[in-house]
C-alpha positions as a LaTeX table, in Angstrom:
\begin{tabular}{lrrr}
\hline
Residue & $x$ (\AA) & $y$ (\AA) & $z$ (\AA) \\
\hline
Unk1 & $-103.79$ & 41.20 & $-85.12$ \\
Unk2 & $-100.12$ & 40.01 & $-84.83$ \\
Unk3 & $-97.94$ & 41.84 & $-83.13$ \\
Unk4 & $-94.32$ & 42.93 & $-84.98$ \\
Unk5 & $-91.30$ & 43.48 & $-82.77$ \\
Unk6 & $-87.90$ & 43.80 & $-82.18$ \\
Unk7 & $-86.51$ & 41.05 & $-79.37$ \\
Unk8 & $-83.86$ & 38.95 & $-78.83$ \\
Unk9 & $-84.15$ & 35.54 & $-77.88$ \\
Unk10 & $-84.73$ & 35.68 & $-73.96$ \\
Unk11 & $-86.88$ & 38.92 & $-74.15$ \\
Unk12 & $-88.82$ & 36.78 & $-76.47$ \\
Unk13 & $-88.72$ & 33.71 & $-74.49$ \\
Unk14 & $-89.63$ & 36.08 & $-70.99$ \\
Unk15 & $-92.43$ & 37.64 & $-73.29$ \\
Unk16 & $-93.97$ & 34.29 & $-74.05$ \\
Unk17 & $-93.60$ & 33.86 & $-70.19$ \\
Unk18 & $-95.32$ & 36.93 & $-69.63$ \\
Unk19 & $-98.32$ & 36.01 & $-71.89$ \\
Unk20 & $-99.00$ & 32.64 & $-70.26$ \\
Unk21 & $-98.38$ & 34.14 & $-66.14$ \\
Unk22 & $-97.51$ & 30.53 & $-64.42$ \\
Unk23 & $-98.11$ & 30.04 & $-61.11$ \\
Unk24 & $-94.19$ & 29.56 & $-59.69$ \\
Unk25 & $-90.53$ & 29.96 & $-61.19$ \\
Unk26 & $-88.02$ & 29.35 & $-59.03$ \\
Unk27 & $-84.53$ & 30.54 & $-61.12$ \\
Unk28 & $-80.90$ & 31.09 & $-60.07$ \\
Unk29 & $-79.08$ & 33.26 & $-62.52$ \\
Unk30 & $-76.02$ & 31.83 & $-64.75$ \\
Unk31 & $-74.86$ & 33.28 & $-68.48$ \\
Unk32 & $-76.32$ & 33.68 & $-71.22$ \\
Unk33 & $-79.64$ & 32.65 & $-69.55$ \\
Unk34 & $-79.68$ & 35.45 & $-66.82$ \\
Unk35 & $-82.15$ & 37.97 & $-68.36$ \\
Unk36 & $-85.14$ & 35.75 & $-68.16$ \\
Unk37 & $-85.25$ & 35.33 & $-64.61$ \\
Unk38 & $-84.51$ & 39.25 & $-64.11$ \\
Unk39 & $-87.16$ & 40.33 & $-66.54$ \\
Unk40 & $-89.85$ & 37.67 & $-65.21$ \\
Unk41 & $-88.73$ & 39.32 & $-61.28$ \\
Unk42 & $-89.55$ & 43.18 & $-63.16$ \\
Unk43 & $-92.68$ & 41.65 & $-64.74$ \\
Unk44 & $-93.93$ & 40.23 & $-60.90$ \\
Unk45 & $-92.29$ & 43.60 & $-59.39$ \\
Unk46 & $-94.76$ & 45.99 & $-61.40$ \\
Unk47 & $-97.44$ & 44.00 & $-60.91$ \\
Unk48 & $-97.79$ & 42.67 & $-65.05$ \\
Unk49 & $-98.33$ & 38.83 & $-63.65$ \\
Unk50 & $-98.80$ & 36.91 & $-60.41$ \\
Unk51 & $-96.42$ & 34.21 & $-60.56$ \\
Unk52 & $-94.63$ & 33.43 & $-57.62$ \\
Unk53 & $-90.48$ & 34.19 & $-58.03$ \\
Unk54 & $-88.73$ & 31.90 & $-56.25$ \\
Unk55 & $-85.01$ & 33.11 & $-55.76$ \\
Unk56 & $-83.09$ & 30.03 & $-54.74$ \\
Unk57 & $-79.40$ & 29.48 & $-53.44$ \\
Unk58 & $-78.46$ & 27.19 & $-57.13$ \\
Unk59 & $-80.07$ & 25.50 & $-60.01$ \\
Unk60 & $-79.99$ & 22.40 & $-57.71$ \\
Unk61 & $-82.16$ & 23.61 & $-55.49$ \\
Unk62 & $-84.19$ & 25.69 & $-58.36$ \\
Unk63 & $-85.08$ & 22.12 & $-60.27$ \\
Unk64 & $-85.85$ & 20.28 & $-56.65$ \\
Unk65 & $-88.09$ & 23.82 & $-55.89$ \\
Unk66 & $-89.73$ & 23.43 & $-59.50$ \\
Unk67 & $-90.30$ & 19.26 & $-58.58$ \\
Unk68 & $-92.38$ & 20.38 & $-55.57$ \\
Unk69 & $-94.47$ & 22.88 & $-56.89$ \\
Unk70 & $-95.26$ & 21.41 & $-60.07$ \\
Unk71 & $-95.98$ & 18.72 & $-57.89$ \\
Unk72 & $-98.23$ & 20.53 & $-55.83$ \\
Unk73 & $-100.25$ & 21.17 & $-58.72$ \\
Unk74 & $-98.41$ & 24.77 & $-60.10$ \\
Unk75 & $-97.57$ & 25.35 & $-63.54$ \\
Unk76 & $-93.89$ & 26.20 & $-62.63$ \\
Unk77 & $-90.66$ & 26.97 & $-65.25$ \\
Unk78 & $-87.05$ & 27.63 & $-64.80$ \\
Unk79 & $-84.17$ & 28.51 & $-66.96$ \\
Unk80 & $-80.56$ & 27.92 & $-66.88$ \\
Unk81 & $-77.59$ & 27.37 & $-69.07$ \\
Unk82 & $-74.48$ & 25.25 & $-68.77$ \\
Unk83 & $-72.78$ & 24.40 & $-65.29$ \\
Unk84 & $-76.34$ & 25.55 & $-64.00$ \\
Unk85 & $-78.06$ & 22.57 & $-65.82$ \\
Unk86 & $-75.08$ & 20.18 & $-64.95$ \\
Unk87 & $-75.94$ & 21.16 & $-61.28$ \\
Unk88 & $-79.22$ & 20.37 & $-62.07$ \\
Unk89 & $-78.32$ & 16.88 & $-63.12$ \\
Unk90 & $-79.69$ & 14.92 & $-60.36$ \\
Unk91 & $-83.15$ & 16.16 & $-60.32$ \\
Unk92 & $-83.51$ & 16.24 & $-63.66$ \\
Unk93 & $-84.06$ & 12.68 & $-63.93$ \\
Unk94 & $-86.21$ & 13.16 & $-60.78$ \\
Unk95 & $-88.54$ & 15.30 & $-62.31$ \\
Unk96 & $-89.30$ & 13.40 & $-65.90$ \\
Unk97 & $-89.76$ & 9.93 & $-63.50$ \\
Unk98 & $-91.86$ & 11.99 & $-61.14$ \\
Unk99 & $-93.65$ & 13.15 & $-64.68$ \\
Unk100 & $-93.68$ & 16.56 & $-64.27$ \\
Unk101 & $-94.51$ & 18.71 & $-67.08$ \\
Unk102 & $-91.87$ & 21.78 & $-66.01$ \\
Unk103 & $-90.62$ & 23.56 & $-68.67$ \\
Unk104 & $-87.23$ & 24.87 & $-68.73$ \\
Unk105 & $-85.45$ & 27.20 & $-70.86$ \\
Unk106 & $-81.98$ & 26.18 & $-71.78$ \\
Unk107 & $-79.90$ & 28.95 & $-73.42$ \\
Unk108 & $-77.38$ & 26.33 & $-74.53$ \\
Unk109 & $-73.65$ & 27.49 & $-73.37$ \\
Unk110 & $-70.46$ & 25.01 & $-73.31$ \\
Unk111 & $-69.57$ & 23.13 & $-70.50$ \\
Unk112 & $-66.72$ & 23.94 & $-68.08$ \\
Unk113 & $-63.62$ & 22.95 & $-68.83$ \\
Unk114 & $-61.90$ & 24.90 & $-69.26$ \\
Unk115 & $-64.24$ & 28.03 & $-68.14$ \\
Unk116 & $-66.15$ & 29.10 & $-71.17$ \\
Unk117 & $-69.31$ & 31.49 & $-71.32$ \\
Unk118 & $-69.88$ & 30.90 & $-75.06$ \\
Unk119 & $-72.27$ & 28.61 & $-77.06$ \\
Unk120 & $-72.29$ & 25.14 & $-77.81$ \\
Unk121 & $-74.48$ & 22.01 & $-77.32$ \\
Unk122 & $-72.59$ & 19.79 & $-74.68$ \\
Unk123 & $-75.00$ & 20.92 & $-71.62$ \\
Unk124 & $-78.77$ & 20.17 & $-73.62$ \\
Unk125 & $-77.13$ & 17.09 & $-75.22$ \\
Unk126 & $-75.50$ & 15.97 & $-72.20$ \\
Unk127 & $-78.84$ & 15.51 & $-70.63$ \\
Unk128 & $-80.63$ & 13.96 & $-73.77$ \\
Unk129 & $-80.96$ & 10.93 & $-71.65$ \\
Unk130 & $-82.45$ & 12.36 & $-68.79$ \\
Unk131 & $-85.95$ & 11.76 & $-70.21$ \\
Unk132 & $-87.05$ & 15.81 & $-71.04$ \\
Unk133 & $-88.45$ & 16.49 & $-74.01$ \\
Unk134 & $-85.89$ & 18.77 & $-76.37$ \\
Unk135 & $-86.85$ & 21.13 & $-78.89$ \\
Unk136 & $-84.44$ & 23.41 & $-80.86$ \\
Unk137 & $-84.66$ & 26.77 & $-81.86$ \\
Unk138 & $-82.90$ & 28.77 & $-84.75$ \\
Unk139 & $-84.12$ & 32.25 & $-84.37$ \\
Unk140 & $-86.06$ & 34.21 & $-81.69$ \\
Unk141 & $-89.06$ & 33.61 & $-83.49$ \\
Unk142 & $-88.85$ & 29.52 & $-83.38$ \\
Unk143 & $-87.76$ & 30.13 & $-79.10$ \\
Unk144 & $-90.68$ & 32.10 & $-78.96$ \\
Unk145 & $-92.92$ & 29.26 & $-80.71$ \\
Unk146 & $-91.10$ & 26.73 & $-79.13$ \\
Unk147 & $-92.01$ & 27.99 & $-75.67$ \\
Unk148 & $-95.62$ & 28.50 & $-75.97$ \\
Unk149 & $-96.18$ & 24.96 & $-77.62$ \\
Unk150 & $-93.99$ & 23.24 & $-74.69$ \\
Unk151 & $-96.74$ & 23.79 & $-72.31$ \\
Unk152 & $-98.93$ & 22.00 & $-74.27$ \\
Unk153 & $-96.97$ & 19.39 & $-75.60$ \\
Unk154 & $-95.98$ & 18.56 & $-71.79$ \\
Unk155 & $-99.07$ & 18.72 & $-69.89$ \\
Unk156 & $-100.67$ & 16.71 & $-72.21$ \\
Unk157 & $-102.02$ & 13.71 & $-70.17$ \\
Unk158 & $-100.50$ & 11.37 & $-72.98$ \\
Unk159 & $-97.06$ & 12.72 & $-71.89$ \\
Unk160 & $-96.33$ & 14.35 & $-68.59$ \\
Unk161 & $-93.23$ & 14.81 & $-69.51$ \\
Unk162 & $-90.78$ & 17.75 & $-69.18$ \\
Unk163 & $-89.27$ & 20.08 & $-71.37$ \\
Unk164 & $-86.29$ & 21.19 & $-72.16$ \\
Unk165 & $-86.72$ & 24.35 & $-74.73$ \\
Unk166 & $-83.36$ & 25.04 & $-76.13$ \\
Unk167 & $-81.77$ & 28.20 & $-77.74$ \\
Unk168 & $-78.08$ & 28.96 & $-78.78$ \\
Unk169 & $-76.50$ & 31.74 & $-76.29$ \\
Unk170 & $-75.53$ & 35.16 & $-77.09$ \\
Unk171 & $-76.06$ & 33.81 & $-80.67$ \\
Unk172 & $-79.90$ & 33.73 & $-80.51$ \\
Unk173 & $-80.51$ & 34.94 & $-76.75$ \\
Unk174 & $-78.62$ & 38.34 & $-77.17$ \\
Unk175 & $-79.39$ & 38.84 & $-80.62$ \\
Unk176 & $-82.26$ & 41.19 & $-81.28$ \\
Unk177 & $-84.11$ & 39.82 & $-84.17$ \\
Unk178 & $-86.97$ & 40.69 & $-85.97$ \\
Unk179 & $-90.18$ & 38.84 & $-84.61$ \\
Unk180 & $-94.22$ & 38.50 & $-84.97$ \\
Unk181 & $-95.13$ & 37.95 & $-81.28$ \\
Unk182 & $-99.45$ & 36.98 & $-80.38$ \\
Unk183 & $-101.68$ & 38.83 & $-78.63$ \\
Unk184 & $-102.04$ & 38.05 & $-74.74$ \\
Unk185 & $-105.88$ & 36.49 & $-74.95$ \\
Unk186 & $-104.89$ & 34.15 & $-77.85$ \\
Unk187 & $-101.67$ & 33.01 & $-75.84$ \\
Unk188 & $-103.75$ & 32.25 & $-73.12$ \\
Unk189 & $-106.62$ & 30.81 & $-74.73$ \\
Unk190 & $-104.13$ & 28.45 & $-76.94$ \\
Unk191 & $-101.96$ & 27.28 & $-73.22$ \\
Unk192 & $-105.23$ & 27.22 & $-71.18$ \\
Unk193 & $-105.59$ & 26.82 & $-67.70$ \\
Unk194 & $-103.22$ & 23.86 & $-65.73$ \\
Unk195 & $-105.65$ & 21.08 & $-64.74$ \\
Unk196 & $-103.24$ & 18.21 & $-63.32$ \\
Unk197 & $-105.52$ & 15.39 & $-62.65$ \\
Unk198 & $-102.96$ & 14.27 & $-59.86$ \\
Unk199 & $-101.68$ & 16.43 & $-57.37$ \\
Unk200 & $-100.08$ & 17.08 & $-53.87$ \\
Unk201 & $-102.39$ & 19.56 & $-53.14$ \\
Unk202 & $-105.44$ & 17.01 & $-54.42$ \\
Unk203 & $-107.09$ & 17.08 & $-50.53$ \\
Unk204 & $-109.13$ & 13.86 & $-51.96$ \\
Unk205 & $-106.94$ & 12.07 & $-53.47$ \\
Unk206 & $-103.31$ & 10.49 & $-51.37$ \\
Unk207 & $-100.40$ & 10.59 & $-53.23$ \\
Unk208 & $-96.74$ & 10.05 & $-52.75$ \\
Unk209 & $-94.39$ & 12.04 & $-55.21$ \\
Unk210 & $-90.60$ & 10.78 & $-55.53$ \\
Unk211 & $-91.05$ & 7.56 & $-53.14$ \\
Unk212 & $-88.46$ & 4.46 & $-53.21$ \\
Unk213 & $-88.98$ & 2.27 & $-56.21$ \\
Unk214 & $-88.06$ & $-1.14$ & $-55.09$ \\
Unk215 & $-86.97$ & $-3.94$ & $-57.95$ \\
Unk216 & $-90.67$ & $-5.06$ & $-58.35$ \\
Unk217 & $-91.76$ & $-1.52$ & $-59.87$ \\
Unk218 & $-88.76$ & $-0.06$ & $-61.56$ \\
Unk219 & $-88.51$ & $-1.55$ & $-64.89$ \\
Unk220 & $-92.70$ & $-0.82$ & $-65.46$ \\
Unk221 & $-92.14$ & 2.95 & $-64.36$ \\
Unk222 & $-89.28$ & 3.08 & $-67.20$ \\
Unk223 & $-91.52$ & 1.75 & $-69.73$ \\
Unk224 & $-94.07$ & 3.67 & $-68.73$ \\
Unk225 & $-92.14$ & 7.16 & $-69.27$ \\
Unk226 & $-90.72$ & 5.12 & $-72.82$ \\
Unk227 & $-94.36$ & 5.31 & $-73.56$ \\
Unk228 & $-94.98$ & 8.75 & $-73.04$ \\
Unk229 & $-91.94$ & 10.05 & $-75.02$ \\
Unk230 & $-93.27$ & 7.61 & $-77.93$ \\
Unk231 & $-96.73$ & 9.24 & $-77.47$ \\
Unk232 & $-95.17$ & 13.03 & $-77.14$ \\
Unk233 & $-94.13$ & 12.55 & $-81.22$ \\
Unk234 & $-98.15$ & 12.65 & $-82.39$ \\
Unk235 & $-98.74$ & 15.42 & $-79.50$ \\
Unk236 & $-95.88$ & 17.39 & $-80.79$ \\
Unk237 & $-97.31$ & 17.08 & $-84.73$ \\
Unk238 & $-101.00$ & 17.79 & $-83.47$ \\
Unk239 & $-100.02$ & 21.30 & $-81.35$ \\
Unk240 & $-97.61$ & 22.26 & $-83.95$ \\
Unk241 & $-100.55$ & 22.03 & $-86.53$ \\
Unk242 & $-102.89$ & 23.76 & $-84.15$ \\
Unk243 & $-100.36$ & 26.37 & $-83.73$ \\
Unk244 & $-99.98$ & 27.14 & $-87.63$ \\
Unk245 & $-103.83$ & 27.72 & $-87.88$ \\
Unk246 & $-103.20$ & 30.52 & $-85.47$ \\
Unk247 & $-100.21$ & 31.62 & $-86.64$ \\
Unk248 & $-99.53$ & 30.37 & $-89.84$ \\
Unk249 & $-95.90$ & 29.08 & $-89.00$ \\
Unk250 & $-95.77$ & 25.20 & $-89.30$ \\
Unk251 & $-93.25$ & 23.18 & $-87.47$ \\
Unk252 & $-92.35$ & 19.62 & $-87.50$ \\
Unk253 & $-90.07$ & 16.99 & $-86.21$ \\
Unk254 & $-87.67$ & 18.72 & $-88.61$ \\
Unk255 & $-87.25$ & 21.49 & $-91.45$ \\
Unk256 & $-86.28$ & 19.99 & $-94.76$ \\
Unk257 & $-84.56$ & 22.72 & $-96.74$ \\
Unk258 & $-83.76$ & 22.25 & $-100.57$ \\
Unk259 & $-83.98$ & 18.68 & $-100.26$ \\
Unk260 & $-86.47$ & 17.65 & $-103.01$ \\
Unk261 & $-83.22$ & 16.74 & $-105.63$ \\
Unk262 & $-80.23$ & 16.92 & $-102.81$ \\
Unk263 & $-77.35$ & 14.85 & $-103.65$ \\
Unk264 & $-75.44$ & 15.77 & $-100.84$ \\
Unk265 & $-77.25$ & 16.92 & $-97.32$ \\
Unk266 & $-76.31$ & 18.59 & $-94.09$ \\
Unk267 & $-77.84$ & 17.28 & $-90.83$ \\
Unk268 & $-77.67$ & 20.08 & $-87.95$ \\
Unk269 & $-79.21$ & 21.34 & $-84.73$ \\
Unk270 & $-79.84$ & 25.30 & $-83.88$ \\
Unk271 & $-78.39$ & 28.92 & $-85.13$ \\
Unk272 & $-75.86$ & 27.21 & $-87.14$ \\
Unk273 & $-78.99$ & 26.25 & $-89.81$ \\
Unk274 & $-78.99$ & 30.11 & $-90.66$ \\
Unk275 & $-75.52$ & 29.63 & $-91.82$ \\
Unk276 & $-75.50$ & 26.79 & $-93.47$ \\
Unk277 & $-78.93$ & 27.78 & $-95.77$ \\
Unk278 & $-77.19$ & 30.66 & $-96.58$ \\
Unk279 & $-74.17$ & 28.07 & $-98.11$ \\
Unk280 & $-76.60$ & 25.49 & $-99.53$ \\
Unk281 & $-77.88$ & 28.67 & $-101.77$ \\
Unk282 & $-74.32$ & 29.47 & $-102.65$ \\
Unk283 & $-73.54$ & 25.95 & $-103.14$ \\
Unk284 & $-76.98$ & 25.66 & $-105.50$ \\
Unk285 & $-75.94$ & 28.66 & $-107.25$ \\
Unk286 & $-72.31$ & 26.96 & $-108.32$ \\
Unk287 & $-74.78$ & 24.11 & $-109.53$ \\
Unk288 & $-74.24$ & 21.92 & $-106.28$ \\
Unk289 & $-77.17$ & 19.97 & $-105.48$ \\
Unk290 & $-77.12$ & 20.42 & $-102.01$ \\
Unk291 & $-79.61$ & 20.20 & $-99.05$ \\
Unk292 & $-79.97$ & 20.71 & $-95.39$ \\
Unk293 & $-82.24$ & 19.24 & $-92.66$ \\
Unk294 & $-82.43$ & 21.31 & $-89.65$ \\
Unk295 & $-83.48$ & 18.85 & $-86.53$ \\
Unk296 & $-85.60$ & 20.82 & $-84.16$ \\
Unk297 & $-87.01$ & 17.92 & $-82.04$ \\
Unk298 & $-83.83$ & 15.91 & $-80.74$ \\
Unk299 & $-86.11$ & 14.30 & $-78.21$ \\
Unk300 & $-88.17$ & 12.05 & $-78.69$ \\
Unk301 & $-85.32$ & 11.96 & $-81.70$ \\
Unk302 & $-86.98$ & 11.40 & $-85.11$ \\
Unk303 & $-85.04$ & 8.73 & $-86.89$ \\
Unk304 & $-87.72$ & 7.41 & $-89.30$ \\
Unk305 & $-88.22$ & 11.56 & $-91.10$ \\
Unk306 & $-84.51$ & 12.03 & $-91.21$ \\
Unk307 & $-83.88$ & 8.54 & $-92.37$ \\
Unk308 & $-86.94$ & 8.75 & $-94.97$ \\
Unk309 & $-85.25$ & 12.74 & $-96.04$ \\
Unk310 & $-81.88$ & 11.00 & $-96.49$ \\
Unk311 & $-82.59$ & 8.11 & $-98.20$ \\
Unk312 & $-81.82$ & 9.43 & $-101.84$ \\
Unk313 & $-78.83$ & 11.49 & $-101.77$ \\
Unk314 & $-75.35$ & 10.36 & $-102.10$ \\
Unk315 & $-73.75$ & 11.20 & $-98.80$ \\
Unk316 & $-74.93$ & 13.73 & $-95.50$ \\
Unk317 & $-72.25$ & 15.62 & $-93.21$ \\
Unk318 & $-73.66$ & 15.43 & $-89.63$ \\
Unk319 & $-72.52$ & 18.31 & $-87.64$ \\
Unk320 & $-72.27$ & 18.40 & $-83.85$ \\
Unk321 & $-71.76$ & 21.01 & $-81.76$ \\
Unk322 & $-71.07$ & 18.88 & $-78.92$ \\
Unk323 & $-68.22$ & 16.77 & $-77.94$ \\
Unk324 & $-69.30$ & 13.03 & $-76.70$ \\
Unk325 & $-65.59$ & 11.91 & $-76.30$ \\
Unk326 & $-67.06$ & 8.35 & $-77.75$ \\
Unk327 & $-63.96$ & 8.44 & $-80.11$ \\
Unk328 & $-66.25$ & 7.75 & $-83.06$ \\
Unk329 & $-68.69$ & 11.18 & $-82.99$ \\
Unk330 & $-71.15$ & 12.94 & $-81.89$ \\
Unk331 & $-74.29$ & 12.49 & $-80.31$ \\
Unk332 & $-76.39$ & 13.55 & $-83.20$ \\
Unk333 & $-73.82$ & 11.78 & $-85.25$ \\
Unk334 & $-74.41$ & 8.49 & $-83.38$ \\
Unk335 & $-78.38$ & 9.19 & $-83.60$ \\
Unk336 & $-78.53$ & 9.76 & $-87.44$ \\
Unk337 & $-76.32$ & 6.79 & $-88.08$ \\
Unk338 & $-78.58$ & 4.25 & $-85.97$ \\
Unk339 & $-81.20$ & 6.03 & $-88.04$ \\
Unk340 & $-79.61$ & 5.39 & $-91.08$ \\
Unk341 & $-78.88$ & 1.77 & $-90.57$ \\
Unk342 & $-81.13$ & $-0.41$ & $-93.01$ \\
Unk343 & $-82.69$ & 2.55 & $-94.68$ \\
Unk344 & $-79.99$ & 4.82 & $-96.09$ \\
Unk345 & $-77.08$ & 1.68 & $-96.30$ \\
Unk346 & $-75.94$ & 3.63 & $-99.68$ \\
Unk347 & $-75.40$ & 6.94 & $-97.99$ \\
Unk348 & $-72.00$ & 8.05 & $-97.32$ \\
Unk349 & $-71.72$ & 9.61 & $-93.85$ \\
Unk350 & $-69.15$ & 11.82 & $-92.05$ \\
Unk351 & $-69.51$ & 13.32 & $-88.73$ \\
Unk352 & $-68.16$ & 16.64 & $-88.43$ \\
Unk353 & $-67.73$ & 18.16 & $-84.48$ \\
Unk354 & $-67.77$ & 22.09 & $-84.73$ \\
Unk355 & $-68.66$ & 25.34 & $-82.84$ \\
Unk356 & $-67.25$ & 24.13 & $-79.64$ \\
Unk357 & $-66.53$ & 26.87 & $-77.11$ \\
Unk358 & $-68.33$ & 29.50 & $-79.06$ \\
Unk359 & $-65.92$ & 28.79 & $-82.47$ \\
Unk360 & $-67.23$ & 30.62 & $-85.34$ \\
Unk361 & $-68.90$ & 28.46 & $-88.13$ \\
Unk362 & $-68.71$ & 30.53 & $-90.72$ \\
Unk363 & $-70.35$ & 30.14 & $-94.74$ \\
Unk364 & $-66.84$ & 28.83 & $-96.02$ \\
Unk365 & $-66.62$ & 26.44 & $-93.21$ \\
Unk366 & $-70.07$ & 24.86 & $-94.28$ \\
Unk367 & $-69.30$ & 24.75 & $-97.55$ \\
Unk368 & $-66.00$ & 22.79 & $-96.75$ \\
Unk369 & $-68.14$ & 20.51 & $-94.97$ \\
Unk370 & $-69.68$ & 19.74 & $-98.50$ \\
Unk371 & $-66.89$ & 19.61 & $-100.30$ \\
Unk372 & $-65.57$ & 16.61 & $-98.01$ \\
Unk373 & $-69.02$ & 15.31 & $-99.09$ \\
Unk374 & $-68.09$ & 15.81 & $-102.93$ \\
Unk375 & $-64.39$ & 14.05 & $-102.26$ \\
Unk376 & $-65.99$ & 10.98 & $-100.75$ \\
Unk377 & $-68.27$ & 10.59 & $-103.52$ \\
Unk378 & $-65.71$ & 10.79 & $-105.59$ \\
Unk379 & $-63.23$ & 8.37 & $-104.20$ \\
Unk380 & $-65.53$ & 6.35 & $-102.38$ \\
Unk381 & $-63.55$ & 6.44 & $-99.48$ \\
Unk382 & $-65.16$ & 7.27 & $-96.45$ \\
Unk383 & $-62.55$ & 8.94 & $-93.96$ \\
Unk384 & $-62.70$ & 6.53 & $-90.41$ \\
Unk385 & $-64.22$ & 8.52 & $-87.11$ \\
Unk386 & $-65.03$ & 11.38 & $-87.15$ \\
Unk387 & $-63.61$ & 14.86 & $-88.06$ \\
Unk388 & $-63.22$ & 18.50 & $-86.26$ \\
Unk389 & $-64.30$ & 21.30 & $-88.52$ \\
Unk390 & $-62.74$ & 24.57 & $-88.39$ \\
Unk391 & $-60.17$ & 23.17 & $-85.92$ \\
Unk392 & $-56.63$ & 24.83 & $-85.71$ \\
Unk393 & $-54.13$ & 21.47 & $-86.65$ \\
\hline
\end{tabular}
């Protein structure tokens, strides 16, 4: 029977971690992500699960300490936030070419500078290209799914991939939420046991892990890790759907909501999807018809469902909560659009940048958002670049 509970995000997150016991997580502690690593070091202290803590010196050295052991065969995790994941950056790509299914929790904070502890998106989407898997959570219930399904979606031996699961700080990491949690034998029995079929510690089998790729190899080891994020998008679908027969919660690529009859639409990533439902019913009351897609895979980044959920309203804000500094949007922005291109060509599109540095996003903000939407319609004038929401001129 399902287990109700009171948690924020990274008590949920370190309760997941709990359930499945890996075998190593090396950690260095940075805000908002700090409490995992110090409640997975009480769980190991009284004795609750056997997984190795690894305290390391940075999150440098925690990612090249989580390369090695999951390359030794150990199911290993880490979590950071931030500057810790920008100090990560190196082995990052390291461990998706090495195909290492670690999976790390990101408690998404802004990166320095200037100095800021609060949430946005710029450290997760700075490494979209790094070749992790990202999946975003609203709510401590969705990092709490997220979590458990990464495992599976990563070790999969159609993807060896790994991933990045991603929660907004303080916002959904400190906030205590309400939450149906599983019981410890069905977490277990869903993960299952880590199996690599390749492994340092393999005493019949020789392999080299991280070796010099010379010109003759490197272009077939890219395609081969393009392949693998390709196949992680039916892997993803198939878990998720195993998932909802044991818990009745279905997840996708993303969540449409109200978008049967939506005339105008909302593309976003995260806690900010709370908010902007809550507008979309406002706006629905006042006889809007508006909609909102909330992305919760960015990567592998599902262009063909948002395109396809787009197609037949008049014009989507795309709001990024990330900076890219491309002087024409956002990184989501500059995803949807590519998506967009052949598909929706009679969609109006603006790209809104918001929330940076923690910035409130509040109901009215969304709902100006909208009413940009409304004004383009109406004019047909689509305003060039892009535009900062909430932004003091």
């Amino acid at each position: 029977m399902a287990i109700r509970e009171r948690l924020s995000g990274n008590e949920a997150v370190s309760y997941a971690i709990r359930q499945v016991n890996p075998d190593v997580m090396p950690a260095f502690p940075i805000t908002p992500s700090t409490e995992i690593p110090q409640f997975i070091s009480q769980y190991v202290a009284n004795g609750q699960i056997d997984t190795i803590f690894v305290p390391v010196e940075s999150e440098h050295s925690a990612m090249s300490a989580s390369i090695g052991s999951e390359a030794a065969g150990a199911r290993t995790i880490t979590a950071t936030s931030s500057c810790g994941l920008a100090l990560m950056w190196e082995m990052l790509y390291v461990a998706a070419s090495c195909r290492l299914p670690i999976v790390l929790a990101c408690i998404n904070r802004a990166l320095s500078g200037p100095i800021n502890i609060n949430n946005d998106h710029s450290d997760s989407m700075g490494a979209r290209d790094a070749g992790w898997i990202q999946i975003y959570a609203e709510n401590a219930q969705e990092a709490y799914d997220n979590y458990i399904m990464s495992f599976r979606i990563g070790e999969h031996k159609d993807v060896l991939l790994p991933v990045m699961a991603c929660q907004d700080g303080f916002i959904t990491s400190h906030a205590v939420d309400n939450i149906t949690l599983l019981e410890d034998e069905k977490v277990k029995a869903f993960v299952g046991e880590y199996k690599p079929e390749k492994c340092l510690l393999n005493p019949a089998e020789a392999l080299s892990v991280g070796p010099y790729d010379t010109v003759h190899y490197y272009m077939e080891h890219k395609k081969q890790q393009a392949v693998a994020m390709h196949n992680a998008k039916k892997v993803i679908l198939d878990v998720a759907k195993e998932y909802e027969e044991l818990t009745g919660r279905k997840y996708g690529f993303i969540e449409e909501y109200k978008m049967e009859d939506a005339e105008y639409a909302m593309v976003i990533i995260g806690s900010s999807a709370g908010t902007a439902k809550d507008a979309v019913d406002e706006l629905r009351a006042q006889g809007v018809k508006a909609g909102l897609i909330k992305v919760r895979v960015y990567r592998p980044f599902p262009g063909e469902e948002i395109a396809a959920a787009l197609k037949n309203v008049k014009a989507v804000a795309i709001m990024d909560k990330a900076e890219s500094f491309s002087d024409i949007g956002g990184p989501l922005g500059a995803d949807v659009r590519a998506s967009m291109f052949g598909v929706c060509n009679n969609v109006k599109a603006i790209n809104f940048v918001y929330g940076l540095g923690g910035r409130d996003v509040k109901v009215d903000d969304i709902k100006c958002a909208f009413g940009k939407l409304e004004e383009v319609v109406k004019t047909d004038a689509i305003p060039t670049g892009y535009q900062y929401l909430g932004v003091r001129e």
